[in-house]
N, C-alpha and C positions, 0 to 999 in steps of 0.2 A: 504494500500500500504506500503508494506516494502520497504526502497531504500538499494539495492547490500550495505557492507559497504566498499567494494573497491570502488565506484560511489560516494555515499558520502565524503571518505576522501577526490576523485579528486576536488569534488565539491569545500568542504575546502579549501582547499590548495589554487584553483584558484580565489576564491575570499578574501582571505587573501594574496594573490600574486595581485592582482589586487590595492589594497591598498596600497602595497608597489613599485609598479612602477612610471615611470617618469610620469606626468600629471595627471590630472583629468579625471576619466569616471563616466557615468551616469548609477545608479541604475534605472531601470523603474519599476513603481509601476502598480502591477496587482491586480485586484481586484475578479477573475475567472478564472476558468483553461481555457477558450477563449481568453482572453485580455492576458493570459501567454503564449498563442500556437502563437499568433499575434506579440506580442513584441518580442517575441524570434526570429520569423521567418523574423521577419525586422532588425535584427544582433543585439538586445540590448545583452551582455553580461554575463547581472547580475539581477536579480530580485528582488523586495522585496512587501512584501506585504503591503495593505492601510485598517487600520481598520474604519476612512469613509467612504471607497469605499465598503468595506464587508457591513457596517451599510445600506448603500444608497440601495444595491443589493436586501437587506433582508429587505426593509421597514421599518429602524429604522432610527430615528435619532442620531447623532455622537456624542459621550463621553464617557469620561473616565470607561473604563468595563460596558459600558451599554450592550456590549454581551457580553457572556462568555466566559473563556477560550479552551473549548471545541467546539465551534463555531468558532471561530479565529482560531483554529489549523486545525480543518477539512477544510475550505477555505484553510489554506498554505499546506493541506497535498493534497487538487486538484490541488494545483497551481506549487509545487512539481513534480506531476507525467506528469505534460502538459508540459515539458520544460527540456530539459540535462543538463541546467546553476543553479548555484548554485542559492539558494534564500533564503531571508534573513526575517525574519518575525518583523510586527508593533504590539509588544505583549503589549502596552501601559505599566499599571504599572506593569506587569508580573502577574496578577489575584491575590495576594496577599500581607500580610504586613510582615511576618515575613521570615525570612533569607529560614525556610523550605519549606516553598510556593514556595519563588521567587527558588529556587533551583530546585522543582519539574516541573514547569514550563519551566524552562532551559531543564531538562533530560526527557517533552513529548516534548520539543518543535523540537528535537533532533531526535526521533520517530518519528517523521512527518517525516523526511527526512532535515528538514532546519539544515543551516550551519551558519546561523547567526542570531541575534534579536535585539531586542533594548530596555529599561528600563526607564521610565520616572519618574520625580517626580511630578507629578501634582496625583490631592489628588482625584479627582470629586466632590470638595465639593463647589461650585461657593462662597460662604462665605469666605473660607478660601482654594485657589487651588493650590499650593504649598505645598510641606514637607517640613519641617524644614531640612535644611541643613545635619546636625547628624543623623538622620534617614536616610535621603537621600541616602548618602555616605555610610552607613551601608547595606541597600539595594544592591546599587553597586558592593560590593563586595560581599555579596552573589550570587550574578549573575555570577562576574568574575569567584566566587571559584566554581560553580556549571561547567560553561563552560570548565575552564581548567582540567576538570575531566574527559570528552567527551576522544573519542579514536579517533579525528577529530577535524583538525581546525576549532575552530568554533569563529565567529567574535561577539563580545558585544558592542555595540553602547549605549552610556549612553548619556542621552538628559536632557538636564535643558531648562524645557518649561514654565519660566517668560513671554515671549514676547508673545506667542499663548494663553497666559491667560489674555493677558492685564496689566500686570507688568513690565513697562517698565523701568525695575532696571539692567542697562547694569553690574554694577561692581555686584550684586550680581549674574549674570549670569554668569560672567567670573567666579569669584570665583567657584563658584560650576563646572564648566567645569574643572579646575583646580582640586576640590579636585577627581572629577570621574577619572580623569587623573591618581591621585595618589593611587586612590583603583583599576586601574589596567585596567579602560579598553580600547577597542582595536581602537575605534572611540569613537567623539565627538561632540555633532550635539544638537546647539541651536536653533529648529524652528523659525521662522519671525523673522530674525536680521534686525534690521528697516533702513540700510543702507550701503554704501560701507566701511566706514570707522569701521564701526563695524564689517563688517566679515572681511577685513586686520587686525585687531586689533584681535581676537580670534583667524584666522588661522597662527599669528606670533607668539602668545604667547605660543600655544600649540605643544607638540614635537610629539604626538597622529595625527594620519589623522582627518580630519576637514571636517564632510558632513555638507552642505549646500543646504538648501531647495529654489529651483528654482519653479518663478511662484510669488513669494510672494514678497515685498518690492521691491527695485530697480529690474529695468527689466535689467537683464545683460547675457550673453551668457556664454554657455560653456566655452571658451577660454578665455574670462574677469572673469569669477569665477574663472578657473584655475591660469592666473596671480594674484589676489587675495591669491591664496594659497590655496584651496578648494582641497582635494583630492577625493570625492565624492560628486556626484550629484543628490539629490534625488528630486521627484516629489509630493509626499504624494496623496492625492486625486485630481489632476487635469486632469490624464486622464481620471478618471472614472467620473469626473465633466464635461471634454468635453464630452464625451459618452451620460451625460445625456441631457447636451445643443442639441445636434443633435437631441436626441429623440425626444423633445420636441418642438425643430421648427418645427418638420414635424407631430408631432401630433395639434400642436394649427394649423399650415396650415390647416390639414385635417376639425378639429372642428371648425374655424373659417370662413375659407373659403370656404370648401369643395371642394378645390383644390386638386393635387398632385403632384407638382412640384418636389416635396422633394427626390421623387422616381430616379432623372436624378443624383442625389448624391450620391445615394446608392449605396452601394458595392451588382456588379451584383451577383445573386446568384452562380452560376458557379465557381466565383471566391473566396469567403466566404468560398464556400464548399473544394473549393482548400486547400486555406490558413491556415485551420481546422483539413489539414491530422497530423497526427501524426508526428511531426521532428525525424528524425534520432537520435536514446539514449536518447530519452522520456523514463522515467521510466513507466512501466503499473501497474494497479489496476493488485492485485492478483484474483485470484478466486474465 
């Protein structure tokens, strides 16, 4: 699927325009060009992809590049042509370590059709799951200088994932949001901040938009993250966690009881098949 690059730039634009408006809005995390034709067609605005949710889909378990980049991009290039709204891809560490990787990464990630991605420094190495800061920040900015290259707004989310690793070192997590800040990029987004006073504390100190991951540490809404300062909402794997929760009540129902209650829950077919048609400026598979 190639995306128009008049479609593309709109895409850009609206979700880099999305970032800079009044309040907070909620990225929804897709995990198939289904759960993308679904969340679109219930008014989310903005999508982005969940490399859990691709892992859970395809029978793997979740970390750091345990799928390829090439698998990660084919998911956002389905998730891409199911949906008019722009989408933003979880391309974990960008599949590489050196500044030309993470650049190539950036210019397929771009040929899928996505208008944005994100860049993390966690290593996959459960020993040691952090990069050092300097590497870190070096990275970043190959990401930035990759994107600002693009003939399309394209957004870079740089993410310091201390807390999702079990490092619960707030001040070196600020720092590094700080120094992502100053190699340029466009958001800033420290998975599991373990409290309220820690995302008021990141989303004042940073001049960059502040996603915040919902679902996880305090239970707070939309509108309490927003007054927080959160200028983006994202979900990572919890839809595609609920998805599998439902699966599985009404599979252990069936196996355990040999019941099928489960069935009074379900989205009737009629309607599934509905909800499924194509949205209006769905980009299509080529020929």
């Amino acid at each position: 699927m190639l995306l128009d690059p008049a479609d593309q730039y709109r895409r850009g634009l609206a979700f880099k325009e999305a970032h800079e408006s009044a309040g907070a809005f909620v990225v929804a995390n897709a995990w198939d060009a289904g759960s993308a034709r679904l969340l679109t067609g219930l008014g989310f605005t903005a999508l982005a992809t969940t490399s859990a949710g691709l892992a859970f889909a395809l029978g793997h378990s979740d970390g750091v590049n345990l799928l390829d980049r090439g698998r990660a991009l084919d998911n956002a290039r389905a998730i891409v042509a199911a949906t008019p709204n722009p989408v933003s891809a979880d391309l974990e560490s960008c599949y590489g370590d050196s500044g030309e990787e993470i650049a190539e990464t950036i210019r397929l990630a771009a040929e899928a059709g996505l208008v944005g991605a994100s860049i993390e420094d966690a290593t996959g190495d459960p020993d040691d799951p952090i990069l050092a800061i300097e590497p870190a920040v070096e990275r970043v900015a190959a990401a930035v200088a990759a994107a600002r290259a693009l003939p399309f707004p394209f957004t870079l989310t740089a993410r310091a994932e201390n807390f999702l690793h079990g490092r619960r070192d707030f001040a070196d997590t600020l720092a590094r949001l700080r120094a992502y800040e100053a190699a340029g990029a466009d958001v800033l987004y420290a998975p599991c901040l373990p409290d309220v006073e820690a995302i008021r504390t990141v989303c004042s100190v940073l001049d960059r938009p502040v996603n915040v991951l919902a679902g996880v540490g305090p239970a707070l809404s939309v509108p309490e993250l927003e007054k927080l300062g959160a200028r983006r909402i994202s979900l990572g794997s919890a839809f595609a966690r609920a998805a599998l929760g439902g699966f599985l009540r009404a599979a252990r129902e069936v196996h355990e009881h040999g019941t099928f209650g489960f069935v009074a829950e379900a989205v009737p077919y009629a309607e599934a098949n509905t909800l499924m048609s194509a949205p209006t400026g769905a980009a299509e598979e080529d020929a």
